[in-house]
Backbone bond lengths (Angstrom), bond angles and torsions (degrees), N, CA, C in turn:
res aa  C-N    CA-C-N  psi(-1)  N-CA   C-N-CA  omega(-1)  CA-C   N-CA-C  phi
1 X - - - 1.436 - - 1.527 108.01 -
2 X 1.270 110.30 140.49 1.333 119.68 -177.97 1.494 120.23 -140.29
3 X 1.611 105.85 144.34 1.564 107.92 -155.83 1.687 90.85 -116.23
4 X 1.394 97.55 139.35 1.382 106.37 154.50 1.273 118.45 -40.21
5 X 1.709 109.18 171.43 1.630 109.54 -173.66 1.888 87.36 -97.01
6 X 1.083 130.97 -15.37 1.554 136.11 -166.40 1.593 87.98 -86.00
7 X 1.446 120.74 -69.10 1.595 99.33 -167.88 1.776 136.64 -70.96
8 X 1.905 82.92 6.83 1.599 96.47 -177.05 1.720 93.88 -79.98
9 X 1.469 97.23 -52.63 1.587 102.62 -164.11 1.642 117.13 -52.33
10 X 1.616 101.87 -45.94 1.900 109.90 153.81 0.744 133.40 -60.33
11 X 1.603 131.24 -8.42 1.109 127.65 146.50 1.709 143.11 -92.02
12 X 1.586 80.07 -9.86 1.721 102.35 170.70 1.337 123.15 -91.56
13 X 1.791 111.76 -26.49 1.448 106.87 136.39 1.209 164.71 -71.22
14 X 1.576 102.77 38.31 1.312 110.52 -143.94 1.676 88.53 -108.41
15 X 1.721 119.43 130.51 1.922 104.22 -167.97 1.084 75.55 -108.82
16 X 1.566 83.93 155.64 1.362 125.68 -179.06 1.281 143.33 -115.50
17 X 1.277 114.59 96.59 1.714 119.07 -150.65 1.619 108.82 -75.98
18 X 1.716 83.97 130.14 1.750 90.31 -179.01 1.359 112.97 -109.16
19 X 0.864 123.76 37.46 1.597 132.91 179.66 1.827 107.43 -118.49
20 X 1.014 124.80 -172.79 1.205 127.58 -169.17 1.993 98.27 -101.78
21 X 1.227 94.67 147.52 2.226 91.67 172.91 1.375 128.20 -77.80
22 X 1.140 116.84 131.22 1.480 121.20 170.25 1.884 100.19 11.28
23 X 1.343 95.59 -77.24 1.431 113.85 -155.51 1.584 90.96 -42.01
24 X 1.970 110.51 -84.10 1.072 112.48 -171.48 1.677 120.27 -57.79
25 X 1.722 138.01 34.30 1.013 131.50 135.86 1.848 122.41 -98.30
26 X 1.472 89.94 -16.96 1.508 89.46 158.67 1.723 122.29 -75.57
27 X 1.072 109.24 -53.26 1.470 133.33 157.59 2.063 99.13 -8.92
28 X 1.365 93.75 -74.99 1.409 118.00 -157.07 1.914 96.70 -79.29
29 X 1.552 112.50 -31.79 1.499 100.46 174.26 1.638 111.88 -75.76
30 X 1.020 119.47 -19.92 1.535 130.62 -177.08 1.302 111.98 -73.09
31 X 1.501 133.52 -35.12 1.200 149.56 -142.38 1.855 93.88 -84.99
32 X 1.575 80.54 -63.26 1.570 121.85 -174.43 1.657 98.15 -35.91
33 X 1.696 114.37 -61.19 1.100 125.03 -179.02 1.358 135.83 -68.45
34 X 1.597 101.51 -19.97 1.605 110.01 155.27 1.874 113.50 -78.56
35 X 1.235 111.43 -40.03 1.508 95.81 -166.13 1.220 98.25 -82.54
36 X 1.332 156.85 -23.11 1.715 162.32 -164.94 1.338 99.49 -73.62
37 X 1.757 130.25 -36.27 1.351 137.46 178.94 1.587 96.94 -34.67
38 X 1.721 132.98 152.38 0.958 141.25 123.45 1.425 121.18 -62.95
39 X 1.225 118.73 118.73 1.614 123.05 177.18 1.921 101.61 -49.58
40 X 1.412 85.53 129.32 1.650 87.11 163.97 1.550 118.66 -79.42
41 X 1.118 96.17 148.01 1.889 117.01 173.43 1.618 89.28 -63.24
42 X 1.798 113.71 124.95 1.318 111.46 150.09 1.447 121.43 -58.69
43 X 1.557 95.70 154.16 1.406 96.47 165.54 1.531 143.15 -59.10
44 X 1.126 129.58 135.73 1.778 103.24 178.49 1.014 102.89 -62.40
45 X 1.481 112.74 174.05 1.106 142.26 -170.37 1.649 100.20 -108.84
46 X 1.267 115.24 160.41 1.606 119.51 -149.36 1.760 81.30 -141.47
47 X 1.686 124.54 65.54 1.711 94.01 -171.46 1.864 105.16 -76.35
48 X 0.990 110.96 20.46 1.959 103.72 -168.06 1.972 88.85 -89.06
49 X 1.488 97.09 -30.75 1.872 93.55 -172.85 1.897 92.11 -99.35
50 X 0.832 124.75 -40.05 1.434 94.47 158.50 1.382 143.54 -25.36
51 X 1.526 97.45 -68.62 1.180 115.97 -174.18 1.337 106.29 -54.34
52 X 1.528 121.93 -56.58 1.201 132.38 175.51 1.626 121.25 -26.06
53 X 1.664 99.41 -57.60 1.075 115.75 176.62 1.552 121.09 -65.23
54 X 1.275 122.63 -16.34 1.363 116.82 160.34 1.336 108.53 -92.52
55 X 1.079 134.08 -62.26 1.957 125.14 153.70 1.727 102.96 0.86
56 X 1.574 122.30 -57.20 1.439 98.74 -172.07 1.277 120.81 -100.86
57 X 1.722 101.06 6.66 1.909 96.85 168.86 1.427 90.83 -89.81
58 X 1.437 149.68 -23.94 1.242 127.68 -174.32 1.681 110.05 -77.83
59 X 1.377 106.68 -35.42 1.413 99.64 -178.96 1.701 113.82 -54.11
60 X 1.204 103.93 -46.66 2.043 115.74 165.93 1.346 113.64 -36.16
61 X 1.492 123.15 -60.33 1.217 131.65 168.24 1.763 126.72 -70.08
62 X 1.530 119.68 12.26 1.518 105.82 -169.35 1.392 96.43 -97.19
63 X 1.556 126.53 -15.11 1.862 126.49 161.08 1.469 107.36 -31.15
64 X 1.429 113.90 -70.67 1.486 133.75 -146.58 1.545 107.27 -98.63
65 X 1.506 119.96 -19.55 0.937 119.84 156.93 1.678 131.34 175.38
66 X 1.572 93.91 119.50 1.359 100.39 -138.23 1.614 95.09 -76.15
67 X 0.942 127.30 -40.61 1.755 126.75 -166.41 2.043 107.66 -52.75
68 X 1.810 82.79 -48.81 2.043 80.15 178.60 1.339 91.95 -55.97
69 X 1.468 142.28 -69.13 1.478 146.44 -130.76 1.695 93.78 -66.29
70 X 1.055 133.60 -52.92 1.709 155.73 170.80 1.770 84.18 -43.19
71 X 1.382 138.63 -62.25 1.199 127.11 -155.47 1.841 101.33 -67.83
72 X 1.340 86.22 -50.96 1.538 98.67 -171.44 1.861 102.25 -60.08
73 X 1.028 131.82 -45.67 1.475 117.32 162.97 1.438 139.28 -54.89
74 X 1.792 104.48 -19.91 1.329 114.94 164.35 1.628 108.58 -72.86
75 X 1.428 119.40 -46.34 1.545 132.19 172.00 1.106 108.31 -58.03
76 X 1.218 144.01 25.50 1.342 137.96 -141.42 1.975 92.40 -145.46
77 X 1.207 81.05 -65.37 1.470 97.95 176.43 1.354 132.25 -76.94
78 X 1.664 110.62 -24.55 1.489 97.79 153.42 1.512 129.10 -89.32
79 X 1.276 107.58 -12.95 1.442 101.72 167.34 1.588 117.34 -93.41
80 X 1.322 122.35 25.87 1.207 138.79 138.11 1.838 110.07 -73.60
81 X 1.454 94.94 -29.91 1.641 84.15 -145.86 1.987 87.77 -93.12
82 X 1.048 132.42 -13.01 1.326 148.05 -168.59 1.746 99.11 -64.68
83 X 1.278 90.69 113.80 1.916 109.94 173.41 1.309 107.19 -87.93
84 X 1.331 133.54 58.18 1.376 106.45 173.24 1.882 109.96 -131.18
């Protein structure tokens, strides 16, 4: 197979980027900007509205069944009562 002297030369002019592409410098500025973050401090924990909040899914459930709803009010109250 044989190439013209025109599609050698168009193809021998073809430049050639030695740097990284558009994309992969966005890529790489994004990256940068997630791992550089300082981790946020979780939130505390609020167990008095927790608790609460299972207090009124058990009250919903003590119709249909009173023993889970009874469990879930005991669960209710020690993870109110939990120091940690």
């Amino acid at each position: 197979m044989t190439y013209s002297t025109i599609e050698t030369n168009r193809l021998a002019n073809i430049a050639i980027h030695s740097g990284p592409s558009p994309l992969g410098q966005w890529l790489m500025a994004a990256l940068r900007r997630l791992v550089s973050r300082p981790a946020a401090a979780p939130a505390p924990r609020d167990r008095v509205r927790e608790a609460a909040e299972l207090r009124a899914f058990a009250e919903g459930a003590r119709r249909t069944d009173s023993r889970f709803a009874a469990e879930l009010f005991a669960a209710a109250d020690r993870h109110e009562l939990l120091d940690v």
